[in-house]
C-alpha positions in Angstrom: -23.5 20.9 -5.7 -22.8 24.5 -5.6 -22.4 25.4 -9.1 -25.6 23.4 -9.7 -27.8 24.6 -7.1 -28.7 21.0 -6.6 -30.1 20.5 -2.4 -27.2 19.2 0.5 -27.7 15.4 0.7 -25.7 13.6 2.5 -27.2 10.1 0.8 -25.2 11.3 -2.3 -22.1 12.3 -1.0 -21.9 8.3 0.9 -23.1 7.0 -2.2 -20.0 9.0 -4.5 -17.5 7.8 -1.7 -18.7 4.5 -2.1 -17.9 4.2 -5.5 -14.7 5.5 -4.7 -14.2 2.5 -2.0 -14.9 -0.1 -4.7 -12.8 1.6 -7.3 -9.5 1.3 -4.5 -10.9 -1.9 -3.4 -10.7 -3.6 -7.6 -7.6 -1.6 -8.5 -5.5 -3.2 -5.1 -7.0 -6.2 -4.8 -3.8 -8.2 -5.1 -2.2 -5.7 -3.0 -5.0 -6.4 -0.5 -4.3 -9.6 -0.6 -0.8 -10.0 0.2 -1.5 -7.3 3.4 -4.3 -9.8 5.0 -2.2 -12.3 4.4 0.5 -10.8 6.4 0.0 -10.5 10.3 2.4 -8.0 10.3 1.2 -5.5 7.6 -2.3 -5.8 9.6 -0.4 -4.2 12.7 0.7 -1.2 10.9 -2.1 -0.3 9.0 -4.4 -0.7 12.1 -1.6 1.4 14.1 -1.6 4.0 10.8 -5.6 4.1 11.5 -5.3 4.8 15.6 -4.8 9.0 15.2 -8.0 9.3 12.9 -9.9 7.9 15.5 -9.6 10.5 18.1 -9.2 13.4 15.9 -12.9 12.6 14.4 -14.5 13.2 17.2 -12.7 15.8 18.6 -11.8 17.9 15.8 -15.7 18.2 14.5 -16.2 21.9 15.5 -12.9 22.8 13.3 -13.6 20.3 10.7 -17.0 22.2 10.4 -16.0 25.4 10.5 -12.9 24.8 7.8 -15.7 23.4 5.7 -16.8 26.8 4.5 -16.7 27.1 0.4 -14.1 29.8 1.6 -11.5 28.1 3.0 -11.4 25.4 0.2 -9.0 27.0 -1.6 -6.3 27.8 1.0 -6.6 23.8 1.5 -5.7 23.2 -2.5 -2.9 25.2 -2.0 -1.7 23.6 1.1 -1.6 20.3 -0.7 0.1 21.9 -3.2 3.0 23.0 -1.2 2.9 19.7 0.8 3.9 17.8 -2.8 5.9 20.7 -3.5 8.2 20.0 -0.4 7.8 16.4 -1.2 9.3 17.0 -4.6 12.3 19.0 -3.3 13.4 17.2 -0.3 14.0 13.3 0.5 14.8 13.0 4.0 15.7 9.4 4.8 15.3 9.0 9.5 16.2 6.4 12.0 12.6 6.0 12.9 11.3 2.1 13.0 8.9 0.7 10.3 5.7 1.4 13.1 7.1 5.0 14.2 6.9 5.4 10.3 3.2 4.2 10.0 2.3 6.4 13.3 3.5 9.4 11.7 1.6 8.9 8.5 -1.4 7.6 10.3 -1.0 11.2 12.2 -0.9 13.2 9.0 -4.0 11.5 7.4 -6.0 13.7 10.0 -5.1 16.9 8.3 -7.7 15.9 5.3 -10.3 16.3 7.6 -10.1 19.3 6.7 -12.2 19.7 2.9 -9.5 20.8 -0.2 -6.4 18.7 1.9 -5.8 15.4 -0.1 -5.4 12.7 2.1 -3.6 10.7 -0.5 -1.3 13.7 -0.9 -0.4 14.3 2.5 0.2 10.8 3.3 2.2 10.1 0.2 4.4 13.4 0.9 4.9 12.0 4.4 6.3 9.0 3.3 8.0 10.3 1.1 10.0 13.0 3.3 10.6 9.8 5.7 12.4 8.4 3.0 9.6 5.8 1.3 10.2 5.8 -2.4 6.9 7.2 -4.4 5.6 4.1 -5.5 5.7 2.3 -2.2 4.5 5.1 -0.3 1.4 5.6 -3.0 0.8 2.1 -2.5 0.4 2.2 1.5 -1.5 5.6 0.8 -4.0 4.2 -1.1 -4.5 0.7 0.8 -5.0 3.0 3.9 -7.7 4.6 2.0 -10.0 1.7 2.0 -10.5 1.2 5.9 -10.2 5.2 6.3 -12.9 5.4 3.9 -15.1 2.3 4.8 -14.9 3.6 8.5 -16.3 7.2 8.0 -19.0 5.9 5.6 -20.1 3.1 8.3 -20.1 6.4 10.7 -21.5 8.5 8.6 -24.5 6.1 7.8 -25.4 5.6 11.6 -25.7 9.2 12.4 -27.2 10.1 9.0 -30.8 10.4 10.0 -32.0 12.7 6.5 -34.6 11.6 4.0 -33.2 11.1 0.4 -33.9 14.1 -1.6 -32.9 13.3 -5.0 -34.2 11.0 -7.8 -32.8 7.4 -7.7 -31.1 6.8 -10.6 -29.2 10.4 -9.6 -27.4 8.1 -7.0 -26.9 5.5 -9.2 -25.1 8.2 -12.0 -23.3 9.4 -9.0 -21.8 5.7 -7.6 -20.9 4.6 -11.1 -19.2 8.4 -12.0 -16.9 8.0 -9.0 -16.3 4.3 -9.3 -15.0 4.5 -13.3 -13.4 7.8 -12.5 -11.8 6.3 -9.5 -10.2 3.5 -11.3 -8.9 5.8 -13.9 -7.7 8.3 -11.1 -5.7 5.5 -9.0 -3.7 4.5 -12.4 -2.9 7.5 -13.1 -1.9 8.5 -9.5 0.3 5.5 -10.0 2.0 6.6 -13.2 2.9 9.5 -12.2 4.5 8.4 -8.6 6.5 5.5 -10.8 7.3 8.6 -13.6 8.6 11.0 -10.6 6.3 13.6 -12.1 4.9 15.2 -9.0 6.0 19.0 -9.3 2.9 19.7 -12.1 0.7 17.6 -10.0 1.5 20.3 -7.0 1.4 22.9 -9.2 -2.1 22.0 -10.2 -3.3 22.0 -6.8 -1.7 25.6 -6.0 -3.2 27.1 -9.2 -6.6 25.6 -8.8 -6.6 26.5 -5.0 -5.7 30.2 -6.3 -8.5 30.0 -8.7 -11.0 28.9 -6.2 -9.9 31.2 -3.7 -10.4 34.1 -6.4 -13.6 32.4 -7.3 -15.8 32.5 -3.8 -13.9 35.5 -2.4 
């Protein structure tokens, strides 16, 4: 929106995470599945979900702030470092299967903040409690679809502006992020099963340095 000068609408940015939604939504639907189907998975995803809640509401004025175009960088290269520790160390704890979940849930707050990925940090927690990539990508991206279904249901009861933009500019924006959403989440998934995570971090440091150079 910046580099385009196009106006803040928030119908657009709903409408892009939307598409994003579905995209998880068709790409785990087996994998979705097998969770509802299982009492117990149900308990740890809704435990995983518990710290977002409260940190919504309450970390709003920081989440604001931190939204600045200047700060987006720092976050790319956070998330970078996070999958760069990821990469390095494999810690493997005591903790139970639901002190696990509670501690992932609890990281998943961090990308509240704009430029931390959510998928990264959770993945990277996992990981350092000693989840294997592709399991922990897997929970990472199941708890994507009620993280995100949640904030757009939240977002669309306190949204109270008028559409600005043409209509078939949502449209082109729902079916962007849906195609490049199922495209992104296969590829997230080869390279957690290929072990290939240092260029992925490395990525996310140099385009966080770029950005960074960019607004300052």
């Amino acid at each position: 929106r910046y580099l385009m000068g196009a106006p803040e609408d928030q119908y657009f940015d709903l409408v892009c995470h939307f598409g994003t939604l579905v995209a998880l939504a068709v790409a785990l639907r087996k994998a979705m599945c097998t969770v509802l189907n299982t009492p117990r998975m149900v308990v740890y995803f809704t435990l995983a979900l518990i710290p977002l809640i409260p940190a919504y509401f309450f970390l709003k004025p920081i989440r604001e702030h931190l939204s600045s175009a200047g700060y987006l960088g720092y976050a790319l290269m956070a998330t970078g470092a996070i999958l760069w520790l990821a990469s390095k160390k494999k810690s493997v704890t005591d903790l139970k299967k639901w002190q696990h979940v509670l501690c992932i849930g609890s990281i998943q707050t961090l990308a509240l903040i704009p430029g931390i990925s959510r998928s990264g940090s959770t993945i990277a927690a996992a990981r350092l409690l000693g989840w294997n990539w592709t399991d922990a990508a897997q929970f990472s991206f199941l708890l994507a679809i009620p993280t995100i279904l949640g904030g757009e249901i939240l977002e669309w009861i306190k949204n109270d502006q008028i559409q600005t933009l043409d209509r078939s500019i949502y449209y082109l924006g729902f079916m962007s992020s849906l195609l490049f959403g199922c495209i992104g989440v296969r590829f997230m998934f080869w390279v957690y099963d290929k072990q290939t995570i240092r260029p992925m971090a490395l990525y996310c440091i140099s385009l966080g340095l770029l950005t960074t150079a960019f607004y300052g």
